[in-house]
C-alpha positions, -999 to +999 in steps of 0.1 A: -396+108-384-371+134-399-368+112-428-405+119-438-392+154-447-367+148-469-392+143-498-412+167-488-384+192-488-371+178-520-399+182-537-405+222-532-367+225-538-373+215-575-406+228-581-390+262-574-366+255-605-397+244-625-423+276-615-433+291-648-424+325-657-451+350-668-422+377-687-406+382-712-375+404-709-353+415-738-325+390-717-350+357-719-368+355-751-394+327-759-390+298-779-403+269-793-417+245-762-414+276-739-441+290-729-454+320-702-482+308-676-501+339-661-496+339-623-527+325-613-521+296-640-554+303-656-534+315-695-506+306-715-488+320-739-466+297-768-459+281-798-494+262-807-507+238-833-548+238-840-548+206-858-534+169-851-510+175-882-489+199-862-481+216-900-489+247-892-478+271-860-489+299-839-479+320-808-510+325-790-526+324-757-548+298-742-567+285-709-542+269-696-563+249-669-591+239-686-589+202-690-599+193-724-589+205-756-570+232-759-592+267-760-573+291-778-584+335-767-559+349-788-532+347-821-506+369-826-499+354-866-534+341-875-523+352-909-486+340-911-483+306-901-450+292-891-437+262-908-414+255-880-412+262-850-382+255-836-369+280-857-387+309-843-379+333-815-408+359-797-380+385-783-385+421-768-361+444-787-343+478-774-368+500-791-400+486-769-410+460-798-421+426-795-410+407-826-417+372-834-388+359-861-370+333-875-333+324-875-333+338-908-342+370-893-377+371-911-404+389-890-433+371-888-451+394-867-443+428-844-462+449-818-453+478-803-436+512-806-403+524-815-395+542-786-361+549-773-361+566-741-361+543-715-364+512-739-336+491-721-361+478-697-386+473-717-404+438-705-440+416-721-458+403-687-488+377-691-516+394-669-544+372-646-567+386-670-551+370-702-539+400-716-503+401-726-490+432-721-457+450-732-444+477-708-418+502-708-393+505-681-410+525-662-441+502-664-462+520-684-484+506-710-465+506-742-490+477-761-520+454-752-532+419-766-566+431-751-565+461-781-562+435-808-587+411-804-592+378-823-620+366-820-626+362-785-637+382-755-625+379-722-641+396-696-622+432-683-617+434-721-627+470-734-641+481-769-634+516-784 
């Protein structure tokens, strides 16, 4: 009867190595085939492709449990596409920027501030909500995906 366990046991051993992570921390940037679930696993953020040719890249966010095609809420480089992907890096930097790059150290796309006090903590979290946030150490609101829309509205989104 024991032996029924095992499995069972097993199985939530590895799924704790497998969870998805909803930050980004200037220690763990994102790559190519990485990607940030929300914690309720409703959005995603990553390295997409809108067409079958997969010739042309984005970082966005997405419904990430719709079934289906993939329904795309927001771009962060709807006018720089990226060639190739596994060449780019979404990193938060010491002065409370996200930057999205390449190994040639081209920046493809940047949010944030350049602020230096308390920088070194600075963290990107993927809300419930789909917004992707950037905060500063002392988790305050530094930048907000929700204050750049694309064109799509989620709901708790607010217009100024």
């Amino acid at each position: 009867m024991a032996m029924h366990y095992i499995p069972i046991f097993f199985l939530l051993f590895l799924s704790s190595f497998c969870s998805a992570d909803d930050q980004l921390t200037q220690a763990k940037p994102l790559t190519h085939g990485n990607m940030l679930i929300s914690k309720s696993g409703d959005f995603a953020l990553g390295f997409f492709s809108p067409t079958i040719s997969n010739k042309s890249f984005y970082l966005g966010i997405w419904y990430h449990s719709l079934p289906g095609p993939q329904t795309v809420v927001w771009m962060a480089n709807r006018d720089d596409t990226i060639i190739n992907p596994s060449s780019m890096m979404l990193k938060v930097t010491n002065n409370s920027r996200m930057v999205l790059s390449d190994t040639e150290g081209r920046n493809i796309w940047m949010a944030g501030s350049n602020v230096t006090s308390g920088a070194a903590g600075a963290y990107a979290v993927l809300l419930n909500s789909g917004n992707f946030v950037l905060r500063s150490s002392g988790d305050q609101d530094i930048w907000l995906s929700f204050d750049h829309p694309t064109d799509t509205v989620l709901p708790n989104m607010r217009f100024l």
